[in-house]
C-alpha positions in Angstrom: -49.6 -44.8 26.6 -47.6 -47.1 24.5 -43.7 -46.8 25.1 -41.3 -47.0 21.8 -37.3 -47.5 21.6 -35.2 -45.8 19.3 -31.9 -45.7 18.5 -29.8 -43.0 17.6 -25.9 -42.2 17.3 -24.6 -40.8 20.5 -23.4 -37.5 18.7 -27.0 -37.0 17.8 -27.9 -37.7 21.2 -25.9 -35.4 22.5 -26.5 -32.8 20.4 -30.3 -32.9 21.3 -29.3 -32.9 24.9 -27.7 -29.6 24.2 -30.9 -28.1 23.2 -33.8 -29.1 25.2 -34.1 -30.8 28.6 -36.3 -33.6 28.1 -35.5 -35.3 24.9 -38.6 -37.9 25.0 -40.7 -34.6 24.7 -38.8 -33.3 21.6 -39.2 -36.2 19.9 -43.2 -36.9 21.0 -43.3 -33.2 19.8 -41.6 -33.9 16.3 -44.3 -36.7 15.7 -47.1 -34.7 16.6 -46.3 -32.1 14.2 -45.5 -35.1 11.4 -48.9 -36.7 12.0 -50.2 -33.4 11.8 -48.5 -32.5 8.6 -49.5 -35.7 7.2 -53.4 -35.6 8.3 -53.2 -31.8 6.6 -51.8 -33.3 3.4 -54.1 -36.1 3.0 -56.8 -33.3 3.5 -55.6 -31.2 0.8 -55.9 -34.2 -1.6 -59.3 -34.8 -0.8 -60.5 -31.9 -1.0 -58.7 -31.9 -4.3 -60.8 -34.9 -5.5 -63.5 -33.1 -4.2 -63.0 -30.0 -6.1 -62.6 -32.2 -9.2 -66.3 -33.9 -8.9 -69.3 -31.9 -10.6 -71.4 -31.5 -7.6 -73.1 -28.3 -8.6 -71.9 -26.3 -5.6 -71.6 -22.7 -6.5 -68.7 -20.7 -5.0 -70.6 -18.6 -2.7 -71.9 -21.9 -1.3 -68.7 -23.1 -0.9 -67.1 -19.9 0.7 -70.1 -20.0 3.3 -69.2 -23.7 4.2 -65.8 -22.8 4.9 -66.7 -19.8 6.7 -69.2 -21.2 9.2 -66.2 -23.8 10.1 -63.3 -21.8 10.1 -62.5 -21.8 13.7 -62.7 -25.8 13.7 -59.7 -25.6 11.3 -56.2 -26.3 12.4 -54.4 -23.1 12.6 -52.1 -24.0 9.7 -55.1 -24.5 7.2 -56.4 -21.4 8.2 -53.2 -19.5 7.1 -53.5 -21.8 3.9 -56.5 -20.6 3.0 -56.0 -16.7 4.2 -52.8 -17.2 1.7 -54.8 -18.6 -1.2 -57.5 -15.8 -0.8 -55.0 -13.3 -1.1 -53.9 -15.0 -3.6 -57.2 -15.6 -5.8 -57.0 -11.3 -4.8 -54.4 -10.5 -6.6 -54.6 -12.3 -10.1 -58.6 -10.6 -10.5 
């Protein structure tokens, strides 16, 4: 594994040292979740595109697709989509 330096003020530093005990693990932690949160977003905007193209796909196909690989999902697109069901629910 590649090693990276940062540098922070010291009353940061401390602060974090408060909280947890292994600051190196915070911060790997806090980049996982942003590369995560990135990858997620630059899904959502392709599958945007997607939606946009006319590729003849009826919804029930669509809703089948997503089905069969819902458990390959990250957890937090799941909840997106769970949220946008309801959603698509409640204004019919």
């Amino acid at each position: 594994m590649a090693k990276i330096s940062i540098s922070l003020p010291d009353d940061l530093l401390n602060y974090i040292d408060q909280k947890v005990d292994n600051r190196s693990a915070l911060i790997e932690s806090l980049l996982k979740e942003w590369q995560e949160k990135q990858q997620n977003e630059a899904l959502a905007a392709a599958c945007a595109v997607v939606d946009e193209l006319p590729l003849g796909w009826e919804s029930e196909m669509t809703t089948q697709i997503i089905i069969e690989n819902f458990s390959e999902l990250h957890p937090w697109t799941q909840s997106l989509i769970g949220v946008i069901s309801l959603e698509s629910e409640n204004t019919v």
